[in-house]
C-alpha positions as CSV (number, residue, x, y, z in Angstrom):
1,X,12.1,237.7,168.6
2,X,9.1,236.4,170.0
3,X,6.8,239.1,169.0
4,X,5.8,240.1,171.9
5,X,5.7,243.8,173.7
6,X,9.2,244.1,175.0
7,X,10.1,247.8,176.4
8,X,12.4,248.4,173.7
9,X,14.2,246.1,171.2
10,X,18.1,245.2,172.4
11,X,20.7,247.9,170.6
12,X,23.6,246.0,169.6
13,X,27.2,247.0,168.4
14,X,27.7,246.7,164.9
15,X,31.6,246.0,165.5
16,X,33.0,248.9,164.6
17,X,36.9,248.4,163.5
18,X,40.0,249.8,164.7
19,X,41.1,251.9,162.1
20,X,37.4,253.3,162.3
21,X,37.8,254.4,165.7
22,X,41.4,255.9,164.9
23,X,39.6,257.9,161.9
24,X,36.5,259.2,164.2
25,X,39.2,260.3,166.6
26,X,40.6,262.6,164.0
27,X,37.0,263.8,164.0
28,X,36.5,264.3,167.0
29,X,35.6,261.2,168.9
30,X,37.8,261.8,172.1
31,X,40.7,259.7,172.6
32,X,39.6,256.0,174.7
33,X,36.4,257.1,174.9
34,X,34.0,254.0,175.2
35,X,32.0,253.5,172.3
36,X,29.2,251.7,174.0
37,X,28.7,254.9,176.0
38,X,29.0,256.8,173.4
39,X,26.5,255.1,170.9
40,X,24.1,253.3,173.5
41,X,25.1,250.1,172.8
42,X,23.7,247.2,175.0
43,X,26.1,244.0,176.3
44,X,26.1,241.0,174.3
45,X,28.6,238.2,175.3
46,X,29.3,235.2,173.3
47,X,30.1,231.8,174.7
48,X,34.0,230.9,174.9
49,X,33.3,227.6,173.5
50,X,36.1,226.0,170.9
51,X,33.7,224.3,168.0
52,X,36.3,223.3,165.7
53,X,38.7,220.1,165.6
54,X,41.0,220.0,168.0
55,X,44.3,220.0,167.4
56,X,43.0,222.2,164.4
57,X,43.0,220.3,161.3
58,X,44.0,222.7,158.1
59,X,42.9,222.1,154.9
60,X,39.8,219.1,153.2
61,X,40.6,215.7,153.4
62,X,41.5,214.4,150.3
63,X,40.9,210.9,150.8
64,X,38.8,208.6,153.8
65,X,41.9,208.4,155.4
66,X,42.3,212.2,155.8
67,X,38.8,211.8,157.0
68,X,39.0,209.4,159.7
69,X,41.9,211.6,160.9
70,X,39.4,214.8,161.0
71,X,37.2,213.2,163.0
72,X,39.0,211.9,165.3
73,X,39.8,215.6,166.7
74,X,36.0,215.9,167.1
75,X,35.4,215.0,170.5
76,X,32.8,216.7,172.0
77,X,34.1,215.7,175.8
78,X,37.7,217.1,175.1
79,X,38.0,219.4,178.5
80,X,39.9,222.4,176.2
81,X,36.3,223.3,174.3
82,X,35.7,225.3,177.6
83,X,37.3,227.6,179.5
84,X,39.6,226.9,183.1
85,X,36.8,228.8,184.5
86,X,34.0,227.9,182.7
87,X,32.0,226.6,186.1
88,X,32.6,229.8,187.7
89,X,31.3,232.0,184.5
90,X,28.0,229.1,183.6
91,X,27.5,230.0,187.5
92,X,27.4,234.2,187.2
93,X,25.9,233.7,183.8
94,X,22.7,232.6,185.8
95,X,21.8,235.9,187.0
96,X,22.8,238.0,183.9
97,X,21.3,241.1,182.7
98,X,22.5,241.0,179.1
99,X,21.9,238.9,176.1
100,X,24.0,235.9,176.0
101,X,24.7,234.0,172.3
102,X,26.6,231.0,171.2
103,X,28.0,230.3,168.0
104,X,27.3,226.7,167.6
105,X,27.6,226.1,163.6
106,X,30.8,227.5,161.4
107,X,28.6,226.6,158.4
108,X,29.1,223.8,155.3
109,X,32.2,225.6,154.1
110,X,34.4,226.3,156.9
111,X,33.4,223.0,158.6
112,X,34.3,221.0,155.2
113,X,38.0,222.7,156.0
114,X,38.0,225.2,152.8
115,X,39.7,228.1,154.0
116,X,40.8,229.2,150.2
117,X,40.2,228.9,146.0
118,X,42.2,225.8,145.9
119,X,39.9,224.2,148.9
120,X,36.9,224.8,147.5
121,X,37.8,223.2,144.0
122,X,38.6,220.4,146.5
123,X,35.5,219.9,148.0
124,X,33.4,221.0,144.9
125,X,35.5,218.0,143.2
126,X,35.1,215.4,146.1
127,X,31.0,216.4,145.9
128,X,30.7,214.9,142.7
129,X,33.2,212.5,143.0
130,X,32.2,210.9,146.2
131,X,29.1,212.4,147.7
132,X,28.6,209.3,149.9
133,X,31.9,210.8,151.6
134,X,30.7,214.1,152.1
135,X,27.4,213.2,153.3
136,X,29.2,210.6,156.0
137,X,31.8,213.8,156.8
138,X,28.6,216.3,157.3
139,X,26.6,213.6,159.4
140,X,29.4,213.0,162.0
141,X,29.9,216.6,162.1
142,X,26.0,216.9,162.8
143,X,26.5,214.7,165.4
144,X,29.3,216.4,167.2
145,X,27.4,219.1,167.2
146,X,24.5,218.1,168.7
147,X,26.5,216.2,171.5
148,X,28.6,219.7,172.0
149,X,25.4,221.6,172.6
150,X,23.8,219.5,175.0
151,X,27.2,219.8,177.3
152,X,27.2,223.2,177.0
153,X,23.2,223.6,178.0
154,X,23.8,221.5,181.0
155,X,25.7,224.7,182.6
156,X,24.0,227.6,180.7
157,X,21.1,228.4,178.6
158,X,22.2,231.3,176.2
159,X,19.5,233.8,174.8
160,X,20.4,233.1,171.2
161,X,22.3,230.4,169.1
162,X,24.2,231.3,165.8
163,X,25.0,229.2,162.8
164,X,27.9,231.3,160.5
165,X,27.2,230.5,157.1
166,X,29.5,232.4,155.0
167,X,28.3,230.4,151.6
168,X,27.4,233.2,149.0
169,X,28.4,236.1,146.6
170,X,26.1,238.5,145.1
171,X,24.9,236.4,142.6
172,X,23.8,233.9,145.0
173,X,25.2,231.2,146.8
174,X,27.7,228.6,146.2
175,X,26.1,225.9,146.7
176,X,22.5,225.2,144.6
177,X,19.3,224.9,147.5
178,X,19.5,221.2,146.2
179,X,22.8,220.5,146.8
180,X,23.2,222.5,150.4
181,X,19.3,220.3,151.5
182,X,20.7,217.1,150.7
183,X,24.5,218.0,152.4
184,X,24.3,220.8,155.1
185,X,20.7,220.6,156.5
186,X,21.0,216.7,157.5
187,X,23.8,218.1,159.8
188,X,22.5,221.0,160.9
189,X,19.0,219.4,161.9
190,X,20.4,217.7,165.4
191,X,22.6,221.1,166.4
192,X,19.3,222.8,166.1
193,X,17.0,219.9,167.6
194,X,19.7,220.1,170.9
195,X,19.0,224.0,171.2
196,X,15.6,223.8,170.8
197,X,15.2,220.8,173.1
198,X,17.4,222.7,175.6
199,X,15.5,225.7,176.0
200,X,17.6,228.2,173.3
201,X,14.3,230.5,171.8
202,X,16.4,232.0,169.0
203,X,18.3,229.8,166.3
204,X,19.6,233.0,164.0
205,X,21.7,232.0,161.0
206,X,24.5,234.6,159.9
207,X,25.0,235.1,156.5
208,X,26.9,237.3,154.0
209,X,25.7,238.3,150.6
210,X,22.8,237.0,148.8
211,X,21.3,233.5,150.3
212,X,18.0,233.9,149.9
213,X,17.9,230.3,148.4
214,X,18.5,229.2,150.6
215,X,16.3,230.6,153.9
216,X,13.6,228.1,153.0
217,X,15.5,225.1,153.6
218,X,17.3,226.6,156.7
219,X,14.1,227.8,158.0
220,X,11.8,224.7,157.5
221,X,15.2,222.7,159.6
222,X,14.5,224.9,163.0
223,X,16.2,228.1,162.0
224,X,14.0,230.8,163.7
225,X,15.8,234.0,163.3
226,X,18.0,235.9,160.4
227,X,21.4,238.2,160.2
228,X,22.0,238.8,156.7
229,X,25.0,240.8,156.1
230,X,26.8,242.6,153.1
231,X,24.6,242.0,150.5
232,X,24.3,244.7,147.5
233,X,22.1,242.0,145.2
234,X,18.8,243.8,147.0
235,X,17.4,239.7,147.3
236,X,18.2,240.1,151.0
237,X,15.9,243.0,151.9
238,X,13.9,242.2,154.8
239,X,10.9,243.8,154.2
240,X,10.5,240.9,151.3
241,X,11.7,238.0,153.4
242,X,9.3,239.4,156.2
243,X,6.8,239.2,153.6
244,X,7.2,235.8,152.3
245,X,8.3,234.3,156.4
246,X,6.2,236.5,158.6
247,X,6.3,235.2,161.9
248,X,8.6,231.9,161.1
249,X,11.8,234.4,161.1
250,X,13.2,236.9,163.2
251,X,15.3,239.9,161.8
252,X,18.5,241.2,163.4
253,X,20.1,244.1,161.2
254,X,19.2,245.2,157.9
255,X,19.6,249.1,157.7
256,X,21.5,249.4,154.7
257,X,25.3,250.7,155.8
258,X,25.2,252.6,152.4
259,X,22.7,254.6,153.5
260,X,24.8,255.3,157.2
261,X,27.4,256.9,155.0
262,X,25.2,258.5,152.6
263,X,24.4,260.9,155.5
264,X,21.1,262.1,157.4
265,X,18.5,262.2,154.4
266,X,19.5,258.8,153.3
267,X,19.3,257.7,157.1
268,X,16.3,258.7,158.3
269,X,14.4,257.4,154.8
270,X,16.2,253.9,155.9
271,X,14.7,254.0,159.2
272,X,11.3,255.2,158.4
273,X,11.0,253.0,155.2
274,X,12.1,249.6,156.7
275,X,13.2,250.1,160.8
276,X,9.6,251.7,161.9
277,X,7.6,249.0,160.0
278,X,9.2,246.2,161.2
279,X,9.9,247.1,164.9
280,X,5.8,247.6,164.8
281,X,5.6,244.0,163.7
282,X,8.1,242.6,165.9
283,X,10.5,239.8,165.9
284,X,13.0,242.7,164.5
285,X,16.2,244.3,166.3
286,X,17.5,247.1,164.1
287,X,21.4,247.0,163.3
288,X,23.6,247.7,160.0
289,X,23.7,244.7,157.7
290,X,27.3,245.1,158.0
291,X,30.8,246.6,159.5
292,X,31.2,250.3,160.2
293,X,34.5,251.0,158.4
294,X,36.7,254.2,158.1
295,X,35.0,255.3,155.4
296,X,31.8,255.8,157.4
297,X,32.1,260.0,158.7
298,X,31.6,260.3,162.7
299,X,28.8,262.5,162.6
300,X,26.6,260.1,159.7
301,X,26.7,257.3,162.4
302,X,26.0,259.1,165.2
303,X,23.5,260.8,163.8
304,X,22.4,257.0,163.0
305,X,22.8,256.3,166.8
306,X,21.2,259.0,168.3
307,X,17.6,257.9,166.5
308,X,17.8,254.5,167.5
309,X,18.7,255.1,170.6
310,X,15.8,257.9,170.7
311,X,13.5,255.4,169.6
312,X,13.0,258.1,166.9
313,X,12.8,255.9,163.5
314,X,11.4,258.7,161.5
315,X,7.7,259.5,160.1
């Protein structure tokens, strides 16, 4: 991610399900084998940190009141956001040899409470009905945040940070780059100062489907590093965005899964088209811009495995 001459980029899992795993073993995967053995993958550990309210509060607030009750469970010092053992692990975690992340941002959705249709009509209706109440909701959270992260980098400096932001469909996302500037980025802005100012190199946003609005306003807030999954719209290929961001943005992912299940032909014109040209540039680790399901044969995604892990990426 820093675009500099690293041995080899990391090889991440791509989270293969467990029905998957029952469907290769009819295959021939053999029974309990380990799939990180199997398909080279390298260790990535996430933080065990709890970044919601606490007790868990379901549903938006549909009035102030439901508000001040929301953020009262966000209480960056409450002793249950990290493990019994967390000293022990912040300790070991000191001399680790594998990459180490921490989702620190659920993204504007989730963290506004809509979990379903009827919560999203919700908050769409308290945006234009009181924005001034959204904007308040979205700058304590940004605040919590922020206060959340610095506790945590006092034991442990992960490699990478993640902000979820599961915002889009196909057609775009669901929130106009006007709308999300003016009530997610204020927010976001001291989570991302904390990890920066706390020594975290890599601020990657997740997303689903096509957000390519909104990358600019992400980006120009601290955001240094992309995941885009799941998006058939063809707005989140990353030889564009590595084209219009250059340096500014780091890539994890991208190889089109379609093209895993497509088979061998399909594959290697994936990795030769848009893995070799971007692991030359740099700032790029190659993984499939979405879950391996059961529909995906054993021997397509091996075969997809055994060249990355080979290093060979075609041409």
């Amino acid at each position: 991610m820093r675009f500099g001459m690293p041995d080899r980029p990391p090889r991440f899992d791509e989270g293969v399900q467990e029905d998957t795993v029952a469907e290769w073993e009819k295959q021939g995967l053999p029974k309990g084998a380990s799939l990180a053995e199997t398909f080279g993958y390298d260790q990535r550990e996430e933080l065990p940190v709890d970044i919601g309210p606490r007790p868990w509060f379901d549903g938006v607030p549909r009035d102030r009141r439901g508000l001040d009750e929301f953020l009262r469970r966000l209480d960056p010092d409450d002793p249950e956001r990290l493990p019994g053992d967390w000293d022990s692990r912040a300790t070991a975690w000191k001399d680790r040899g594998h990459v180490l992340s921490f989702t620190a941002g659920r993204g504007f959705f989730l963290t506004m409470g809509v979990g379903d249709w009827a919560g999203f009509d919700r908050l769409i209706d308290l945006i234009a009905d009181d924005p001034a109440m959204v904007e308040e909701w979205m700058g304590a959270v940004g605040a919590f945040s922020a206060r959340l992260v610095a506790r945590v980098l006092r034991a442990v400096t992960p490699d990478m940070a993640i902000l979820s932001e599961p915002i889009a469909s196909t057609a775009g996302p669901m929130l106009s780059p006007r709308m999300y500037s003016r009530f997610a980025i204020p927010a976001y802005r001291p989570m991302i100062r904390a990890l920066r100012d706390g020594g975290v190199p890599v601020v990657t946003v997740t997303t689903w489907a096509n957000t390519r609005p909104l990358l600019r306003p992400l980006v120009d807030a601290g955001v240094n590093c992309l995941m885009a999954n799941e998006d058939n719209s063809g707005a989140m290929d990353y030889r564009s965005i590595r084209a219009e961001f250059g340096r500014n943005l780091g890539l994890i992912g991208g190889v089109d899964v379609d093209a895993i299940l497509a088979g061998e032909g399909p594959i290697m014109r994936e990795l030769d088209g848009k893995v070799k040209p971007l692991l030359a540039e740099g700032g790029y680790v190659p993984l499939a811009d979405g879950r391996i399901r059961a529909n995906c044969p054993l021997s397509n995604y091996s075969f997809y495995r055994k060249k990355l892990l080979a290093g060979d990426t075609g041409g």
